[in-house]
SESEMI-796214 format. One record per atom (N, C-alpha, C, CB): atom name; x, y, z; residue number from 1; residue in one letter. Coordinates in steps of 0.2 Angstrom, whole numbers, plus 5000, padded with zeros to 4 digits. Glycine has a CB too. Layout:
   atom      X      Y      Z     n   res
     CA      X      Y      Z   NUM     A
...
***
This chain:
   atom      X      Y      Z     n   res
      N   4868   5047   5037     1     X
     CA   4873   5042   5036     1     X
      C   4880   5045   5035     1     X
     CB   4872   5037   5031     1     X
      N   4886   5043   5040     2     X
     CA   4892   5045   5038     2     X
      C   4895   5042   5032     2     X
     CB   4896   5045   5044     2     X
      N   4898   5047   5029     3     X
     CA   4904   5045   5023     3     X
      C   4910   5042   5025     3     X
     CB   4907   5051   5019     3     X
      N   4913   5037   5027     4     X
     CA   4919   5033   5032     4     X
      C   4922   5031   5026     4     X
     CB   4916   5026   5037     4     X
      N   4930   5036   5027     5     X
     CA   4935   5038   5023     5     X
      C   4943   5034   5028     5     X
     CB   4935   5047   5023     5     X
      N   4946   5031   5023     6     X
     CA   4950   5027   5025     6     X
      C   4956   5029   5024     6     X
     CB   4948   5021   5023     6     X
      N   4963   5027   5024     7     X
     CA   4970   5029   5021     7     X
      C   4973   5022   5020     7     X
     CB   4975   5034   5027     7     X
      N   4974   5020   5016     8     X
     CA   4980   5014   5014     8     X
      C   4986   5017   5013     8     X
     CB   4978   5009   5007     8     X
      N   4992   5019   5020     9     X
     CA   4997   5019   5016     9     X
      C   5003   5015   5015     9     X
     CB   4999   5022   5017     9     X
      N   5007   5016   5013    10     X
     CA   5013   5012   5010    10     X
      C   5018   5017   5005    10     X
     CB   5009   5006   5007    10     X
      N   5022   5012   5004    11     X
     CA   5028   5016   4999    11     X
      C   5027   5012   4994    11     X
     CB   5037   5015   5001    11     X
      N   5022   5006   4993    12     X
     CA   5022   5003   4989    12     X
      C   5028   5003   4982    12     X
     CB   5017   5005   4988    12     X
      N   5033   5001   4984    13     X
     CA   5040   5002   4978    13     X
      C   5042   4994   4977    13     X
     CB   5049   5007   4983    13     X
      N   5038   4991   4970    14     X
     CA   5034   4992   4969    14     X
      C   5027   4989   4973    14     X
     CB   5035   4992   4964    14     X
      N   5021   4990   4970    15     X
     CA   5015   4988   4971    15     X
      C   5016   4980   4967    15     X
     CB   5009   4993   4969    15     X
      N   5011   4979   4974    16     X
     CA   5013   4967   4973    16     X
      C   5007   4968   4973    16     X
     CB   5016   4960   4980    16     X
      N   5004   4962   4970    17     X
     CA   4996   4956   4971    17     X
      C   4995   4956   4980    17     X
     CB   4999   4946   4968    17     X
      N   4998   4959   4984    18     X
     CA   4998   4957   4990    18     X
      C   4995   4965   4991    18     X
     CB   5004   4952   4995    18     X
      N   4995   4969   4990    19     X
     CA   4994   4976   4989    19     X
      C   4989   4976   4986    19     X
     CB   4999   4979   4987    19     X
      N   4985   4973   4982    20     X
     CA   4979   4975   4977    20     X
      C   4974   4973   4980    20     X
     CB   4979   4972   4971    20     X
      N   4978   4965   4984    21     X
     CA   4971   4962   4988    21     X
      C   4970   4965   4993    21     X
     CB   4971   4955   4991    21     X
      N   4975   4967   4997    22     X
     CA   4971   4973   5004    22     X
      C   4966   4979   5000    22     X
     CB   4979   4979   5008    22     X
      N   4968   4982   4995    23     X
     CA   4965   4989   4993    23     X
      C   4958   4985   4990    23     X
     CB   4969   4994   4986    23     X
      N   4957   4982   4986    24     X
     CA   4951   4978   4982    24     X
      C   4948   4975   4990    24     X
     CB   4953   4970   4974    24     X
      N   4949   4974   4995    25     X
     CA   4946   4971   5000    25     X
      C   4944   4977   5007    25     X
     CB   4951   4965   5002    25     X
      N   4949   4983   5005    26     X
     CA   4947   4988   5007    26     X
      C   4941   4994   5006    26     X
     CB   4950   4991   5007    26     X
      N   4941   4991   5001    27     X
     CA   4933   4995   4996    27     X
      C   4926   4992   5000    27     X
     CB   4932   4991   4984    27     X
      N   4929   4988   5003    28     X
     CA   4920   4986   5007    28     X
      C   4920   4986   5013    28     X
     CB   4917   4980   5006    28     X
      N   4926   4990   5015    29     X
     CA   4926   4994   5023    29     X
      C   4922   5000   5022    29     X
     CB   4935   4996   5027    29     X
      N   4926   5006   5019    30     X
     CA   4925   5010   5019    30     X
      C   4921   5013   5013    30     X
     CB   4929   5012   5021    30     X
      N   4919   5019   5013    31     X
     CA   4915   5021   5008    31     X
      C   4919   5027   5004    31     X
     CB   4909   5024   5010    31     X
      N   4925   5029   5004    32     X
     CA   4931   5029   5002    32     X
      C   4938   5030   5002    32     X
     CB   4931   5032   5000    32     X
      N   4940   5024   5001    33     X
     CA   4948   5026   5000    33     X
      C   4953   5029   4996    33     X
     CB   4951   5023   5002    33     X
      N   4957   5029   5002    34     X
     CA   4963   5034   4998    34     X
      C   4968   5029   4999    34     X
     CB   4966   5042   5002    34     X
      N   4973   5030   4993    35     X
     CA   4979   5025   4993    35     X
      C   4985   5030   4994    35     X
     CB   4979   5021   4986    35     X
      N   4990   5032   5000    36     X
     CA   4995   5036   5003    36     X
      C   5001   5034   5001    36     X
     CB   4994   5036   5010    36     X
      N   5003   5034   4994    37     X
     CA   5010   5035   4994    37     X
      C   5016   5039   4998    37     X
     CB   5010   5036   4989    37     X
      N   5018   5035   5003    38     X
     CA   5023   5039   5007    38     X
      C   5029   5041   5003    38     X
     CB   5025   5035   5014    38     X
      N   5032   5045   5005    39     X
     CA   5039   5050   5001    39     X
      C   5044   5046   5007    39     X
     CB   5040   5062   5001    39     X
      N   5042   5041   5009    40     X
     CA   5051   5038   5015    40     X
      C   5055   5038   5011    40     X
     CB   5052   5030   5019    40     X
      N   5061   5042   5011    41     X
     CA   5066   5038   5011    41     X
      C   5071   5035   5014    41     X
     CB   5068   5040   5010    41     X
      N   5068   5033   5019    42     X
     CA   5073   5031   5024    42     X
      C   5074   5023   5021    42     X
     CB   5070   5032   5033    42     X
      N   5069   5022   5018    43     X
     CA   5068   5012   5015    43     X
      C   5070   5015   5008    43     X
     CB   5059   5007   5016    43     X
      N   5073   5019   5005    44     X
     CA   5077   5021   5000    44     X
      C   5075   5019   4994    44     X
     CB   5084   5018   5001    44     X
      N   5068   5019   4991    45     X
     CA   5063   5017   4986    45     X
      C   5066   5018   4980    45     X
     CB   5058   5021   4986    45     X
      N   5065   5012   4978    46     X
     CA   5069   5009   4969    46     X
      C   5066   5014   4963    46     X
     CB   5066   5000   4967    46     X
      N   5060   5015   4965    47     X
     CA   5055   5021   4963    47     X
      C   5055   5028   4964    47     X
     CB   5050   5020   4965    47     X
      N   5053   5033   4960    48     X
     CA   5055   5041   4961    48     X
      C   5047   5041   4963    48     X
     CB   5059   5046   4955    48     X
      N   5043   5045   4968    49     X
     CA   5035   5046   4971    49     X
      C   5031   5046   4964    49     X
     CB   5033   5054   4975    49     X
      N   5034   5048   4959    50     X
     CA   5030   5049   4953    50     X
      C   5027   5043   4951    50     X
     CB   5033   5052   4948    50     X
      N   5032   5040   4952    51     X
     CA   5033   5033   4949    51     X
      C   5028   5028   4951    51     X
     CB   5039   5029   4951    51     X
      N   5027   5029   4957    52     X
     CA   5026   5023   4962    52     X
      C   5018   5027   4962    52     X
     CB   5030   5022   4971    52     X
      N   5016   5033   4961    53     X
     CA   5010   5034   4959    53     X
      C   5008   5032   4955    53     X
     CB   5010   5037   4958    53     X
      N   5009   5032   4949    54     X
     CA   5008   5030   4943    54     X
      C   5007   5025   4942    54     X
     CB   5011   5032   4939    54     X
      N   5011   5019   4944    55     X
     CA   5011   5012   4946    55     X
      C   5003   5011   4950    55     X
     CB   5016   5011   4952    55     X
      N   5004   5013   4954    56     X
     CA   4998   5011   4960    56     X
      C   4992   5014   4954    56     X
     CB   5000   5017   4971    56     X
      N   4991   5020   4951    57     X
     CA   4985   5021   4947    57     X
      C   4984   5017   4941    57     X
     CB   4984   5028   4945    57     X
      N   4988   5016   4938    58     X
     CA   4988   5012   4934    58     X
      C   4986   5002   4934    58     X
     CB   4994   5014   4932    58     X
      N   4987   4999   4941    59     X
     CA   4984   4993   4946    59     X
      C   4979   4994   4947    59     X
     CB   4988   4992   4952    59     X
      N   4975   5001   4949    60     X
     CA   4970   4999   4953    60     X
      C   4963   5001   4948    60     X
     CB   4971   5004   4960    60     X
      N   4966   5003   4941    61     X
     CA   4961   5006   4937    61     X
      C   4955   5001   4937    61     X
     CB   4964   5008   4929    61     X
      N   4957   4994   4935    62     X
     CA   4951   4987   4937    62     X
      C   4947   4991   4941    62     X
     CB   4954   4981   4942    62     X
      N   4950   4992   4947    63     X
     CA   4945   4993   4953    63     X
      C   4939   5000   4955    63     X
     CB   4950   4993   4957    63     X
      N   4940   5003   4948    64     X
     CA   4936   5008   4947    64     X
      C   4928   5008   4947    64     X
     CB   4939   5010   4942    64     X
      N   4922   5010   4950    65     X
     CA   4916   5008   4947    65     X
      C   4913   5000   4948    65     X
     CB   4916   5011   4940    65     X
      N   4919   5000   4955    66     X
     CA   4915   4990   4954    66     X
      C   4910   4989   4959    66     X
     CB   4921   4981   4956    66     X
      N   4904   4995   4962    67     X
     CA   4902   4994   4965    67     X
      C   4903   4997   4973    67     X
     CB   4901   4989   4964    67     X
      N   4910   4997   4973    68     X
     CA   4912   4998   4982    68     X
      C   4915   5005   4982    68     X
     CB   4919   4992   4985    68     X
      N   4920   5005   4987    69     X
     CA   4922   5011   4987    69     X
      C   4924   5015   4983    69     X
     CB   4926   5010   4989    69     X
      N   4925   5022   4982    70     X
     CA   4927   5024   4976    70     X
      C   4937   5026   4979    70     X
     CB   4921   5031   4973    70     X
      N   4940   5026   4973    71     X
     CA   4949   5026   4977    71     X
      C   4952   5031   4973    71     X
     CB   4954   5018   4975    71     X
      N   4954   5034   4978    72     X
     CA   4961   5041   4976    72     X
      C   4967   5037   4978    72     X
     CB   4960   5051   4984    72     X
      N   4971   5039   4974    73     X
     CA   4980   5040   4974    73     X
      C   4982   5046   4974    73     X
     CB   4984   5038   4969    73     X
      N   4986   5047   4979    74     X
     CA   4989   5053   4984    74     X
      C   4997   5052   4985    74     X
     CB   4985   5052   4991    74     X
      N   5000   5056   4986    75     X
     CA   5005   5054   4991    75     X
      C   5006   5059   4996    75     X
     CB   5012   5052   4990    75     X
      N   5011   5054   4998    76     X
     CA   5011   5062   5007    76     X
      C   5016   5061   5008    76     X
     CB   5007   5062   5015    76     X
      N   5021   5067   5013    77     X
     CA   5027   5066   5016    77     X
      C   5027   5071   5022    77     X
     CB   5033   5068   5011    77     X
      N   5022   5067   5026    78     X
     CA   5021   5070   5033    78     X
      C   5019   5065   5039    78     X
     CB   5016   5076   5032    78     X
      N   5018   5067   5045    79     X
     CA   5017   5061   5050    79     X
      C   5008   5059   5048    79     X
     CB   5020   5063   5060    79     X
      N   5010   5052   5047    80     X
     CA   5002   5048   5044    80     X
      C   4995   5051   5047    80     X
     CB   5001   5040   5048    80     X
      N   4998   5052   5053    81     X
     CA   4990   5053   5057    81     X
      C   4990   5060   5056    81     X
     CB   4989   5051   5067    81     X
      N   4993   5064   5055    82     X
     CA   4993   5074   5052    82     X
      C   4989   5072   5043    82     X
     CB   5006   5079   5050    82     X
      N   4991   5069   5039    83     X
     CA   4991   5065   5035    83     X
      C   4983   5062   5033    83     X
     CB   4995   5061   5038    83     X
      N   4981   5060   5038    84     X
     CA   4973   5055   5040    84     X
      C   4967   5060   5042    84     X
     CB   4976   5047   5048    84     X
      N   4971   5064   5048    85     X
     CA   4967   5071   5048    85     X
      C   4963   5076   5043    85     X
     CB   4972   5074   5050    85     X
      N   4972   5075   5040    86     X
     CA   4970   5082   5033    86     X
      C   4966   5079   5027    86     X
     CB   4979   5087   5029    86     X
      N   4966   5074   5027    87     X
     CA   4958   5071   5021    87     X
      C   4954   5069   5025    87     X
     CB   4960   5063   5015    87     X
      N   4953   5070   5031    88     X
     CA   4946   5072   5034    88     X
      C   4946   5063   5034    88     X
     CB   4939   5076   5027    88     X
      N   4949   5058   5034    89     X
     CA   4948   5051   5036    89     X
      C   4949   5050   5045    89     X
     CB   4955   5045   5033    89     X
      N   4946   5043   5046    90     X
     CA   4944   5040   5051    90     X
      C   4949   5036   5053    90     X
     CB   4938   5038   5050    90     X
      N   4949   5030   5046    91     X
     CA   4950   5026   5048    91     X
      C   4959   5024   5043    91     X
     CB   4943   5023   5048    91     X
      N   4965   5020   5049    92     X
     CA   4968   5020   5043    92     X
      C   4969   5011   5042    92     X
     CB   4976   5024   5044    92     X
      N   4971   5010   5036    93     X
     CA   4969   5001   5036    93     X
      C   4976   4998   5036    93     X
     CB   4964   4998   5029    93     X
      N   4978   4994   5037    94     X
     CA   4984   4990   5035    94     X
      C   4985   4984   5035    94     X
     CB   4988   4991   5038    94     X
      N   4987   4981   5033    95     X
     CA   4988   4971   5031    95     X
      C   4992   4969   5033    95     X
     CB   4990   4968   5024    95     X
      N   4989   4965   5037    96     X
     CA   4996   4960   5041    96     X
      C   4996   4953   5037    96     X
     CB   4995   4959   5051    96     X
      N   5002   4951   5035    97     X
     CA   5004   4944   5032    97     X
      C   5006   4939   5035    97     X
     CB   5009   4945   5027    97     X
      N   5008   4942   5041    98     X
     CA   5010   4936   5046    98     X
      C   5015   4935   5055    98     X
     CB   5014   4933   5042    98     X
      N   5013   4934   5059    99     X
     CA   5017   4936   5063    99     X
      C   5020   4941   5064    99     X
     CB   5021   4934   5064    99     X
      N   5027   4941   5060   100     X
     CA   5032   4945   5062   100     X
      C   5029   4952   5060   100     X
     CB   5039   4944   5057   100     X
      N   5025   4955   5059   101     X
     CA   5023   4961   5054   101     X
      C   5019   4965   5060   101     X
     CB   5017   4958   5046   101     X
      N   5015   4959   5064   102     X
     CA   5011   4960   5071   102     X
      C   5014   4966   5075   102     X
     CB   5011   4952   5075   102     X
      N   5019   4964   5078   103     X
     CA   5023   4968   5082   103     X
      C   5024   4975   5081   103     X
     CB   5030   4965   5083   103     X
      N   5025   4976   5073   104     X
     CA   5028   4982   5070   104     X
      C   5022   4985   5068   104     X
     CB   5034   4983   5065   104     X
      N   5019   4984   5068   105     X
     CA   5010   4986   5066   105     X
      C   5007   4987   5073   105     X
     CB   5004   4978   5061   105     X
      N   5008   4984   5077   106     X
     CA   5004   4987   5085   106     X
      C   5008   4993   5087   106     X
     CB   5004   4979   5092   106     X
      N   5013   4991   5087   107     X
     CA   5017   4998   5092   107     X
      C   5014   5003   5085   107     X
     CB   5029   4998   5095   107     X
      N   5013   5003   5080   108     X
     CA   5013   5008   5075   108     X
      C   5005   5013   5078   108     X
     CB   5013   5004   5065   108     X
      N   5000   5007   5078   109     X
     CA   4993   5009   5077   109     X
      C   4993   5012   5087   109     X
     CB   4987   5002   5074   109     X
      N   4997   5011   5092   110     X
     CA   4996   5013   5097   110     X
      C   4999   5019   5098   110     X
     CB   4997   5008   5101   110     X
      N   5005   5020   5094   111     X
     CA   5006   5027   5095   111     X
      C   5003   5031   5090   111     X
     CB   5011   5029   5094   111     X
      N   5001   5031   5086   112     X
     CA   4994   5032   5081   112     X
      C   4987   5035   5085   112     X
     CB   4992   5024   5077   112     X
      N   4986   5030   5089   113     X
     CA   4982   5029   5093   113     X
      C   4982   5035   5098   113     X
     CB   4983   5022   5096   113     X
      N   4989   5037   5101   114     X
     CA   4992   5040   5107   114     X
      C   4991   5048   5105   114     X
     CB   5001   5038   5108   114     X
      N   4992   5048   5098   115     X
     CA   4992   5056   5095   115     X
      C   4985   5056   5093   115     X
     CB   4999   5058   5088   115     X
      N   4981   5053   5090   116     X
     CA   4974   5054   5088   116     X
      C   4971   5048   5088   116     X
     CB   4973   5057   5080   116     X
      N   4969   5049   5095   117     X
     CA   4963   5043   5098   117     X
      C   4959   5043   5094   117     X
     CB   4959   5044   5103   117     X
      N   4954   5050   5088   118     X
     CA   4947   5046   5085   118     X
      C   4950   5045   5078   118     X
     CB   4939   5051   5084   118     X
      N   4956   5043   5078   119     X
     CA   4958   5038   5069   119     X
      C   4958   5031   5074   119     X
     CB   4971   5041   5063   119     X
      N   4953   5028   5069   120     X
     CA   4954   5019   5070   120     X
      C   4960   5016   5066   120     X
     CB   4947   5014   5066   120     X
      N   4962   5012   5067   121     X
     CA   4969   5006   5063   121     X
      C   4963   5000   5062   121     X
     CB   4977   5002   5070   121     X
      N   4962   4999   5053   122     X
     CA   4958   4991   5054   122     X
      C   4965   4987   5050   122     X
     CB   4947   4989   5049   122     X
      N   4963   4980   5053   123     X
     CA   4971   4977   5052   123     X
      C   4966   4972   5046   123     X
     CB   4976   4973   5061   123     X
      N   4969   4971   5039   124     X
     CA   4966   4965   5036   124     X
      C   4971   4961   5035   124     X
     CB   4962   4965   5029   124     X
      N   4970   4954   5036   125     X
     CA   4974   4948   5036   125     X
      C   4974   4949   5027   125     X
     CB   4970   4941   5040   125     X
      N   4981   4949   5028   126     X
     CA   4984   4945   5018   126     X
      C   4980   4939   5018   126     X
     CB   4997   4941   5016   126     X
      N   4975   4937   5011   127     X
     CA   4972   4932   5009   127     X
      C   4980   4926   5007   127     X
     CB   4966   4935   5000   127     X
      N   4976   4920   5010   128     X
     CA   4983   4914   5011   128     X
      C   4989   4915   5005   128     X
     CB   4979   4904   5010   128     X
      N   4984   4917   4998   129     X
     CA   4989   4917   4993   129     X
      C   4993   4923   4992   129     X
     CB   4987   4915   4987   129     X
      N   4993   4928   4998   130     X
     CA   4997   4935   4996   130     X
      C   5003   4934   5002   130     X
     CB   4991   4942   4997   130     X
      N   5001   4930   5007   131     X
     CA   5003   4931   5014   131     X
      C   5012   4930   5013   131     X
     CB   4999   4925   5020   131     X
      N   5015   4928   5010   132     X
     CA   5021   4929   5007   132     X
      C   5024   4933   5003   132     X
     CB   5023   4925   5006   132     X
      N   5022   4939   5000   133     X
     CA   5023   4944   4995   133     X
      C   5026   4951   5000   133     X
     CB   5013   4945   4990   133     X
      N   5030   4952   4997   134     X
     CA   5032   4958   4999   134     X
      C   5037   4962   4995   134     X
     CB   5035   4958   5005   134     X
      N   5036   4968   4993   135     X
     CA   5043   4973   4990   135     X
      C   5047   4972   4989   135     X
     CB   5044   4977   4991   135     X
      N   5051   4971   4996   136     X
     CA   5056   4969   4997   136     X
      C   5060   4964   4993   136     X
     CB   5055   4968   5002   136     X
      N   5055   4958   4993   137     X
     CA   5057   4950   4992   137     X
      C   5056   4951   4984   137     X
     CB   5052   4943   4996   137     X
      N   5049   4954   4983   138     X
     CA   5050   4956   4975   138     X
      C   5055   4958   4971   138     X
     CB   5047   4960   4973   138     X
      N   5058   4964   4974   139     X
     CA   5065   4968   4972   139     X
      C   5071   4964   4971   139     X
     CB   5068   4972   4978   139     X
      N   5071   4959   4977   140     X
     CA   5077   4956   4978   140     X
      C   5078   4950   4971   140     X
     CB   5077   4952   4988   140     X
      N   5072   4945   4971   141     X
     CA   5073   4941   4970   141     X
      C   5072   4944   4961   141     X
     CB   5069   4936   4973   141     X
      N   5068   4948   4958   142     X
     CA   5068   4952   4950   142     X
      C   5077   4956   4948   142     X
     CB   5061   4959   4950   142     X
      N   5080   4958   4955   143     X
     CA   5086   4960   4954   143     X
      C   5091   4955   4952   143     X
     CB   5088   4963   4959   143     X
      N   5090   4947   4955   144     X
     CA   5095   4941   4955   144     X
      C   5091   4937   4948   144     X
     CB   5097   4935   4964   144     X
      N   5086   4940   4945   145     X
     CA   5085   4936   4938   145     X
      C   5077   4929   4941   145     X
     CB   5095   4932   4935   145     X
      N   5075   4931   4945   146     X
     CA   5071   4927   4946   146     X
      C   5063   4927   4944   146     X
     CB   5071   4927   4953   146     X
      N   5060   4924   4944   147     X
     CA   5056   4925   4942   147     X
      C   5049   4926   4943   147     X
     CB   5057   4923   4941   147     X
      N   5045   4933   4944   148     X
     CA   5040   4938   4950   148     X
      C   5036   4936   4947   148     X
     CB   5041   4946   4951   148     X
      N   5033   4934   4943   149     X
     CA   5027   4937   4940   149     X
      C   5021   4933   4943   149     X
     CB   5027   4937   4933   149     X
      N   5021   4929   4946   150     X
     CA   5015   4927   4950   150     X
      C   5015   4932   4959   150     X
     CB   5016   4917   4951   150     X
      N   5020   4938   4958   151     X
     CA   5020   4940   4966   151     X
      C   5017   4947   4963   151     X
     CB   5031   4941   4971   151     X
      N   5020   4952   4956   152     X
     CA   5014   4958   4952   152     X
      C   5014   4957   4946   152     X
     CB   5015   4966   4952   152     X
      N   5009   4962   4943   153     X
     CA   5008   4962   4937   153     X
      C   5011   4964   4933   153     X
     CB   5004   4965   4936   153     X
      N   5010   4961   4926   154     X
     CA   5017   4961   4920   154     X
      C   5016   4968   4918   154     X
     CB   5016   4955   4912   154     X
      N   5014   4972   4920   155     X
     CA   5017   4979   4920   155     X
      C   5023   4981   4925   155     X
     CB   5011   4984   4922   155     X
      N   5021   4977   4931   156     X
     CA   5027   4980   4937   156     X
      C   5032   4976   4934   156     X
     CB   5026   4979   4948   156     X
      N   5032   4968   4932   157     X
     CA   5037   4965   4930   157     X
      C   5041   4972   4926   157     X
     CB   5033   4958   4924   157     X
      N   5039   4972   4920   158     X
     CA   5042   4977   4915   158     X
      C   5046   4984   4919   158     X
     CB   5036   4980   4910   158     X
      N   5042   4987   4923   159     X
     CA   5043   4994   4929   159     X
      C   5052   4990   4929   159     X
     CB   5036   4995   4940   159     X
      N   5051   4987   4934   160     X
     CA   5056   4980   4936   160     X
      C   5063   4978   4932   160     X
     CB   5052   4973   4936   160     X
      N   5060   4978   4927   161     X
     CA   5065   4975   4923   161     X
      C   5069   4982   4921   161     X
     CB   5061   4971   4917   161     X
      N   5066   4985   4916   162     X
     CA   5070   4993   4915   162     X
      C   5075   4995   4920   162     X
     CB   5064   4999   4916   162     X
      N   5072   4996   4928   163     X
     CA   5075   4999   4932   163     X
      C   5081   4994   4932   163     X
     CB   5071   5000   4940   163     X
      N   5081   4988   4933   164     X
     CA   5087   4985   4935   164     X
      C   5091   4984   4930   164     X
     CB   5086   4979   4938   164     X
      N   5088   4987   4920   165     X
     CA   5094   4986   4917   165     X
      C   5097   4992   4917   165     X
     CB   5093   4983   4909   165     X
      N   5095   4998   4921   166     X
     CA   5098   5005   4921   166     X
      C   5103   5004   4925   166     X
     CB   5093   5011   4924   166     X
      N   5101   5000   4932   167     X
     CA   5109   4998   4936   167     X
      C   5112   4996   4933   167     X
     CB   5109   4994   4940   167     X
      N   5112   4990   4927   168     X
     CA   5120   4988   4927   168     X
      C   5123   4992   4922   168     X
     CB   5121   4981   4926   168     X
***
């Protein structure tokens, strides 16, 4: 029986409820994943890698010994599929939330596809109550004083809060 090794990446800056439910729902694809903290900076992360590590291990600790997958946290700063290769994975997984996300996820997994034909792309649909959650929107709306805490956990709340009293 093969060992089918997966890659969840992301910048996760920070890690949402919509991010936990892909990884906790990824654990019963594969028989282990890796959680790929990317070093982009090009999307200019509110977070330093350390950070967003520590974050993401500190979220997924729950998810330790529940029967399914077992989960590493990693990061990388190289192209995904070199990346997906060099931990010996198959497969990479990614969540789509809705439409718009479709388009940039397909051209992603077909050039993916183009450079290493034997890595799969499995795509999991965001569960209905994640499918509007994103970093982005988290950031924005915790930066103008809103209020996140049904989008992550009152740990990222706090991550969140700190960082934006260092800005002003």
């Amino acid at each position: 029986m093969s060992h089918r090794i997966g890659v969840y990446p992301g910048t996760f800056d920070p890690v949402t409820n919509g991010h936990l439910d892909i990884i906790s729902r990824a654990q019963r694809v594969v028989d282990r994943l890796i959680i790929a903290v990317a070093g982009n900076n090009v999307k200019g992360p509110l977070f330093t890698m350390t950070e967003r590590v520590e974050m993401v291990e500190s979220e997924i600790s729950e998810l330790h010994g529940n029967g399914h997958a077992e989960i590493e946290v990693v990061n990388f700063d190289k192209l995904l599929v070199d990346f997906v290769q060099d931990m010996g994975a198959s497969v990479i997984v990614r969540g789509l939330r809705a439409v718009s996300d479709f388009e940039y996820e397909f051209q992603m997994a077909a050039m993916n596809a183009r450079m290493r034909p034997e890595i799969e792309t499995v795509f999991l649909m965001a569960s209905d109550r994640c499918q509007f959650i994103s970093s982005r929107f988290v950031k924005e709306i915790g930066r103008l004083g809103g209020n996140i805490e049904h989008f992550v956990s009152p740990q990222v709340v706090a991550h969140l809060a700190r960082r934006f009293a260092e800005e002003d």
